[in-house]
N, C-alpha and C positions, 0 to 999 in steps of 0.2 A: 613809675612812669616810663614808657617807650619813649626812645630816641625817634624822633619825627626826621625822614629823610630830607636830606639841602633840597632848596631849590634853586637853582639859575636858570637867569635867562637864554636863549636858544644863543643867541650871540656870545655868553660869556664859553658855551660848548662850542660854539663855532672856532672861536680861537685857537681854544685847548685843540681841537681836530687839526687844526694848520700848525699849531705848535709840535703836534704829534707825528703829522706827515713832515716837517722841516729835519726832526732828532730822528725820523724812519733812515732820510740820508745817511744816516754815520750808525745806523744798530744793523745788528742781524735780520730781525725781523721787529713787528707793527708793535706787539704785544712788549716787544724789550722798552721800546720808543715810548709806551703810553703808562709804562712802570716809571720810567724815567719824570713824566711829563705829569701825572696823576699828583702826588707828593703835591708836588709844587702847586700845585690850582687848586688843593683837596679837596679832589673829585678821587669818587672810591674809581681804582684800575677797569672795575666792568662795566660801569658806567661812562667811563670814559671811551672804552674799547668798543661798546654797542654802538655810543654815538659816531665814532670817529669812521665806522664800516657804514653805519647807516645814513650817517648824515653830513659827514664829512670831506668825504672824500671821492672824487671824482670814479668813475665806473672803474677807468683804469688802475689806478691807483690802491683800489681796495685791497 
């Protein structure tokens, strides 16, 4: 049997993305922040990182 991918809701990604731009403040870059931030939500890092550029974060921001 395949492992069947998580689901959340748009809001439980929404957070993770605000958690992810908060840890951006104190990392080098987006991608150290969302290694940081992924673990802990167990959301896989590139699913975290897609949402967080695409949906998360203001134009500026990206």
């Amino acid at each position: 049997m395949g492992n069947k991918p998580k689901r959340f809701l748009p809001e439980f990604y929404e957070l993770a993305a605000c958690m992810v731009l908060e840890e951006k403040k104190n990392r080098p870059s987006r991608w150290s922040a969302v290694m940081m931030i992924a673990p802990k939500r167990d959301i896989d890092p590139n699913m975290l990182s897609k949402w967080t550029r695409l949906h998360g974060a203001p134009m500026g921001l990206r």
